[in-house]
N, C-alpha and C positions, 0 to 999 in steps of 0.2 A: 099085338097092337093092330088093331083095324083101321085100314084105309080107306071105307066106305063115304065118308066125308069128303076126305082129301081126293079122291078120283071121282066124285061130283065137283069138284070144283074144279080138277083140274080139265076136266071132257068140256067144264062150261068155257077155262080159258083157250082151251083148245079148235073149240066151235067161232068164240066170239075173233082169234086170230084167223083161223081162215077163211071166214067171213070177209073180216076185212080186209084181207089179202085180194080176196076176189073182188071187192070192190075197187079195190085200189088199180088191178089189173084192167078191169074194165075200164075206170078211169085213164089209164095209159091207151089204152085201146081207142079210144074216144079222143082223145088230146093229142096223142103221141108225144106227150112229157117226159122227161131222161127222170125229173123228179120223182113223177111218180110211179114211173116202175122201178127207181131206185128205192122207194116206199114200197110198193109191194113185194120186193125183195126181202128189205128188213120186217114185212110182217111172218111173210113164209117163217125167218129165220126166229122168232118169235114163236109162232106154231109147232114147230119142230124144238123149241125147247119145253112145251108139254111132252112133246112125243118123250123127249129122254125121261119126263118125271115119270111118266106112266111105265116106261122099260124099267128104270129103278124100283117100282113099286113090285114091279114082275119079277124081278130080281132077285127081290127081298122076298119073297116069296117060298122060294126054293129050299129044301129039306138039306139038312148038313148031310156031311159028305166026309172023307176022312182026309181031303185037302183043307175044309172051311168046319171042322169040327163045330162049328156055334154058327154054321149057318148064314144064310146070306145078307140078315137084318139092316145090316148098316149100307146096305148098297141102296137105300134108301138118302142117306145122309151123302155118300157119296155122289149119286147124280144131282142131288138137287144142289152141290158142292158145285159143279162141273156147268149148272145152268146158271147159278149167282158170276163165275167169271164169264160168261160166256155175255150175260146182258151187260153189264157192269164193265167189261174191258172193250170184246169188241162193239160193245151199242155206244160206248164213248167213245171209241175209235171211227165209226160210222158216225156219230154225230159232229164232231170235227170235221171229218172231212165234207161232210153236207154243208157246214155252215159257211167252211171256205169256201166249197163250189160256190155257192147261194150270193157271196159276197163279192166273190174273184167275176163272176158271172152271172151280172143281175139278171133275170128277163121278167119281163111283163106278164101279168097274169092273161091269158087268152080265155079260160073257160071257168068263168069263178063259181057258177051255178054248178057244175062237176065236182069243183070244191068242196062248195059246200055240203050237197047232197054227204058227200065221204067222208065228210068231219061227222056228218049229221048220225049215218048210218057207225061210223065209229064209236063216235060218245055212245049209241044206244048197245051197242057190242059190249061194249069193255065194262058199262054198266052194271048189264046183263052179267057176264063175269065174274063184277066186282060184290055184288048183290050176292050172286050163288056162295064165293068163297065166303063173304061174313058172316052167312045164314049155316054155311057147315061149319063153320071155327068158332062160332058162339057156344055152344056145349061144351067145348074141350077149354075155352079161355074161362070159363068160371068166375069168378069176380074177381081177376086180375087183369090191370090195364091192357088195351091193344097193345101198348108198345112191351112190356112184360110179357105178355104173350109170344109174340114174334120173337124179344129175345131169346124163352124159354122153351117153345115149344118144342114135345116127343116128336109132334107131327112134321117130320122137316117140308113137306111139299105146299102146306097151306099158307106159312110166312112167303113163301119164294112168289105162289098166286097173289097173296095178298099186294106184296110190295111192287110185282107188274102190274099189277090193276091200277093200285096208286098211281104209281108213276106214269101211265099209260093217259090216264083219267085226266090226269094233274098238265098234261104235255098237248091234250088234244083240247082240254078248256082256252091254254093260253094262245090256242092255233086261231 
């Protein structure tokens, strides 16, 4: 099974989060926001969940052995297992607790031009990303709907991109 697709999209999700990590970092740098290096935290932690898709693909990789007789293929399915709880429990876990910070403790916008610019420079990231991953999942999705797709796909690492892109996309439009 080739991952030649899947790790172009995943090095483009991986670029477009540390991208905005550094952005976000300088932003705190510039502000001295708890906000937004609490944001630049959760992008790291973002970045680092490519990192594991790419270790699973490396994984998968590997010649059987007379422990894993059939080889390591599914370690594949297994990290990108291991990234869907990771956004999904602790990104809900992390977004609760921001939104009670946020409400427990309103404060005043100080530098909205720093904002913007990092929403600005985001959307054009996650884009970038979101763009790479459709243009590699269009071959392998055939004339079967996106959502058919992501339920069915061999390829487990390009639903896991696709549906941070989205969500990503979807979360910094309504920002």
């Amino acid at each position: 099974m080739s991952t030649e697709g899947s790790t172009k999209a995943i090095l483009a999700a991986l670029a477009a989060n540390a991208g905005i990590a550094v952005a976000k970092f300088v932003g705190f740098v510039i502000t001295g926001s708890s906000s937004m290096l609490a944001e630049a935290v959760h992008s790291v932690a973002d970045t680092s969940n490519q990192g594991l898709l790419l270790f699973g693909q490396r994984q998968a990789r590997k010649e059987a052995t007379s422990l894993h007789q059939f080889g390591y293929g599914r370690s594949r399915y297994f990290y990108s297992f291991v990234v869907a709880l990771v956004l999904f429990s602790l990104g809900a876990i992390f977004a609760l607790y921001e939104g009670y910070h946020k409400i427990s403790h309103p404060r005043a916008l100080t530098s909205p031009i720093v904002a913007v610019v990092i929403l600005v420079v985001a959307i054009g990231l996650e884009t970038f990303s979101f763009r790479t991953a459709m243009v590699e999942s269009r071959p392998l999705k055939g004339r079967s709907t996106w959502w058919q797709f992501i339920r069915r796909s061999r390829n487990p690492e390009l639903p896991v991109v696709l549906l941070e892109d989205t969500g990503a996309l979807l979360g910094l439009l309504f920002a």
